[in-house]
C-alpha positions in Angstrom: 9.3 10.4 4.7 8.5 6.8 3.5 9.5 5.9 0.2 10.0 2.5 -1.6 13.5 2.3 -0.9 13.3 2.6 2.8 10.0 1.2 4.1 11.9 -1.7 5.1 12.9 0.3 8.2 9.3 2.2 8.7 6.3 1.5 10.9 4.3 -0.7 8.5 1.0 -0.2 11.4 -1.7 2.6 9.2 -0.5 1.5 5.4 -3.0 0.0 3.5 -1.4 -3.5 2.0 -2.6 -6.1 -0.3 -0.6 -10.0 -0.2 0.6 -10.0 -3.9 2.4 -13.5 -3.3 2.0 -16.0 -0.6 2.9 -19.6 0.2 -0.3 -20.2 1.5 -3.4 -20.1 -1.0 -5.8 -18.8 1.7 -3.9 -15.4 2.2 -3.1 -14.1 -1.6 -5.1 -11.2 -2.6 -5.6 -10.6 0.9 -5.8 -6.8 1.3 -6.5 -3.9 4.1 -5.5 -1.4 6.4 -2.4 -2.8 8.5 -3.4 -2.6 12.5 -0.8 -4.7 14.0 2.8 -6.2 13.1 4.8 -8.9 15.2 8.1 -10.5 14.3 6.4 -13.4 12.3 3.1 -11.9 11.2 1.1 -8.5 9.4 -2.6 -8.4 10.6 -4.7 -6.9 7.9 -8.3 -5.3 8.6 -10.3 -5.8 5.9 -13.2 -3.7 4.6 -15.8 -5.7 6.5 -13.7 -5.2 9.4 -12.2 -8.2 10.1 -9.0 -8.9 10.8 -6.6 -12.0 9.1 -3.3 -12.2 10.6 -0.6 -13.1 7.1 2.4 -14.8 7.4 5.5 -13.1 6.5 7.7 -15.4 6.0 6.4 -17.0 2.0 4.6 -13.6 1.5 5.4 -10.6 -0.6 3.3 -7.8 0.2 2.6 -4.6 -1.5 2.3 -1.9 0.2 0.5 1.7 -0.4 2.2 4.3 0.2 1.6 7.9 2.0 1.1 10.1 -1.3 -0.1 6.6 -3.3 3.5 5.0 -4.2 3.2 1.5 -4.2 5.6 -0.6 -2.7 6.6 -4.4 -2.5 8.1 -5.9 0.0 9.1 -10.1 0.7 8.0 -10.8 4.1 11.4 -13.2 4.6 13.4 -9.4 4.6 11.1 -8.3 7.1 10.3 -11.5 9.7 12.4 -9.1 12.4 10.6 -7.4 15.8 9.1 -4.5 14.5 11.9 -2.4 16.7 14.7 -4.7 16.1 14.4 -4.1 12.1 15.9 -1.0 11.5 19.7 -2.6 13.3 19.2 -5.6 10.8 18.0 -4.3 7.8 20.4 -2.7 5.9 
């Protein structure tokens, strides 16, 4: 189960997110279904369907939870490979 306290360590790939904060103007208030996560980047589909790629590092994202929690999360915790988070994160 996904909660706020772990998601750190979850598969981020099906949550809805929205960029809450970012270093670069262009991303904030950026929001959509996550379809694809590397070590440096989130890549948001849209409504429309189109897909930006984010930045994690600079970027707090906020992320919506199975059951509707919210959750935010600083991209600089998170700038791991997807399957090398869960031995860094603690």
């Amino acid at each position: 189960m996904i909660t706020p306290e772990n998601l750190r360590v979850h598969e981020f790939i099906g949550l809805k997110a929205t960029v809450k904060k970012s270093a670069s103007a262009p991303h904030k208030g950026l929001a959509g279904l996550v379809v694809d996560e590397t070590k440096n980047t989130i890549v948001l589909r849209g409504k429309d369907g189109v897909e930006k790629i984010v930045p994690k590092k600079g970027t707090v994202f906020r992320f919506i939870l199975p059951g509707g929690k919210k959750a935010d999360l600083d991209g600089n915790a998170i700038a791991f490979r997807p399957f090398d988070r869960p031995k860094k994160v603690k």
